[in-house]
C-alpha atoms as one frame of an Amber mdcrd trajectory, in Angstrom:
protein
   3.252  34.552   9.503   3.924  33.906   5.726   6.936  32.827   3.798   7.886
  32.309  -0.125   7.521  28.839  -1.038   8.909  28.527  -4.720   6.626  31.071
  -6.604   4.425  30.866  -3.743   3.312  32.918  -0.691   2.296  30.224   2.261
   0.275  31.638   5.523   2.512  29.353   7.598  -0.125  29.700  10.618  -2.586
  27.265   8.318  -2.913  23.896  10.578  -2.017  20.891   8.472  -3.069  17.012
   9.269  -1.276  14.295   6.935  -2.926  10.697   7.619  -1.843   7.302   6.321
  -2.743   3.943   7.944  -0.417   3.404  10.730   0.894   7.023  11.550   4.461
   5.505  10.347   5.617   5.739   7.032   4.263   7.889   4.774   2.528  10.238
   7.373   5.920  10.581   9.522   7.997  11.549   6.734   5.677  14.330   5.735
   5.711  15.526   9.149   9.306  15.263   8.753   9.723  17.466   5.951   6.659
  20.425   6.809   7.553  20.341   9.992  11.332  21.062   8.766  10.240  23.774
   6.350   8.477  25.821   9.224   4.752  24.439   8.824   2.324  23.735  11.334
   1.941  20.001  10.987   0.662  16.733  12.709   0.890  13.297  11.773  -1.661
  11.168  11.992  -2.855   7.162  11.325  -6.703   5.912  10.593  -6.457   2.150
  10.942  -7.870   0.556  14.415  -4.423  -0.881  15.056  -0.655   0.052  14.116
   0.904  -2.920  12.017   4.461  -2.903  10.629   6.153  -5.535   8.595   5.997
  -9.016  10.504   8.688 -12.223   9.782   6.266 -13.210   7.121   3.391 -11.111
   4.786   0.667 -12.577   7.137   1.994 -11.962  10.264   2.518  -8.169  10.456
   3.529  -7.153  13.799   0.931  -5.171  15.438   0.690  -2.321  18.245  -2.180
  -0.398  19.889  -1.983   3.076  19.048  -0.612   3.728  22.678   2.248   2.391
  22.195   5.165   4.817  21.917   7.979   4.290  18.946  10.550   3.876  21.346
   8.790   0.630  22.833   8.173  -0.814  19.347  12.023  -0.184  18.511  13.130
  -2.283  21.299  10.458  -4.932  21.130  11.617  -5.416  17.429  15.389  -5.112
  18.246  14.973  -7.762  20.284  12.794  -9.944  17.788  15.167  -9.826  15.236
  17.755  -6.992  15.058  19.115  -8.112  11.701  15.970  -8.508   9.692  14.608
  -5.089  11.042  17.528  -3.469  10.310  17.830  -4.631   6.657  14.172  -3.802
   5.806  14.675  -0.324   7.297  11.964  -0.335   9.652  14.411   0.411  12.840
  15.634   3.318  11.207  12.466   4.697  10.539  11.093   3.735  14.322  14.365
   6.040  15.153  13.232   8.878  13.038   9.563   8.785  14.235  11.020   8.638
  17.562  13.072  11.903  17.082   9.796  13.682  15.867   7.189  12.630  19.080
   6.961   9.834  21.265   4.021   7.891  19.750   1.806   7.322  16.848  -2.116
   9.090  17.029  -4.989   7.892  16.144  -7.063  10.697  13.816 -10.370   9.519
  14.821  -9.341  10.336  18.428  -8.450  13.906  17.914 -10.619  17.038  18.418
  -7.977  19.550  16.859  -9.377  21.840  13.561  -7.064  21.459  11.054  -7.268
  23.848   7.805  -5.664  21.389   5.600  -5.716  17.535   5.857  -4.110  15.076
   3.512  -4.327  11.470   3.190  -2.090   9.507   1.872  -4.096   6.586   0.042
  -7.804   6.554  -0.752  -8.600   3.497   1.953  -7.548   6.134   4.559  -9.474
   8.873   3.263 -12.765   6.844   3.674 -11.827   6.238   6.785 -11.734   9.675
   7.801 -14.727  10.493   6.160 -16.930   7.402   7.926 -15.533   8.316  10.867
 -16.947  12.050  10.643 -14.312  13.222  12.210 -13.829  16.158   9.815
């Protein structure tokens, strides 16, 4: 299946990876938006453990990989409603919870993707030490 994409004709069939550190941000709002515009997308983090924003820089609050979006959304609710609400991190643990139930780990998948973007350089080494592509 193809479709016009601006100027563009895109084979909409082509399997697409995005990766950033966490599988929260920046990977999660791509798969958002591809996902939205018909592509064939999955969302992906490289880092050994998920970390979001903490009550202070150097104490990030950090999840195993297993851990499903929902369960971090209530375990900060809880923390500190006010403060995770103001930075925007709830809202975006609602969105990533309206897209799948939990973050992935990259390393840990044995899918072929045609296309695989990373969002910062630190993550592409990762990928690429790993050998997972």
């Amino acid at each position: 299946m193809s479709t016009m994409l601006g100027d563009c004709t895109v084979n909409m069939d082509v399997k697409i990876a995005v990766i950033c550190s966490s599988n929260q941000n920046r990977s999660m709002e791509a798969h958002n938006f591809l996902s939205k515009k018909g592509f064939n997308v999955r969302s992906f983090g490289s880092g050994t453990h998920v970390k979001l924003p903490g009550l202070a820089p150097d104490r990030p609050n950090i999840y195993d990989f297993s851990t499903t979006y929902d369960e971090m959304y209530k375990d900060l609710l809880a923390k500190d409603s006010q403060l995770y609400t103001q930075n925007g991190i709830l809202h975006m643990l609602d969105r990533n919870r309206r897209i799948k139930p939990r973050p992935e780990r990259f390393q840990n998948c044995k899918e072929h993707f045609d296309i695989i973007v990373t969002c910062e350089e630190r993550v592409y080494d990762q990928v690429i030490e790993a050998g997972t592509i």
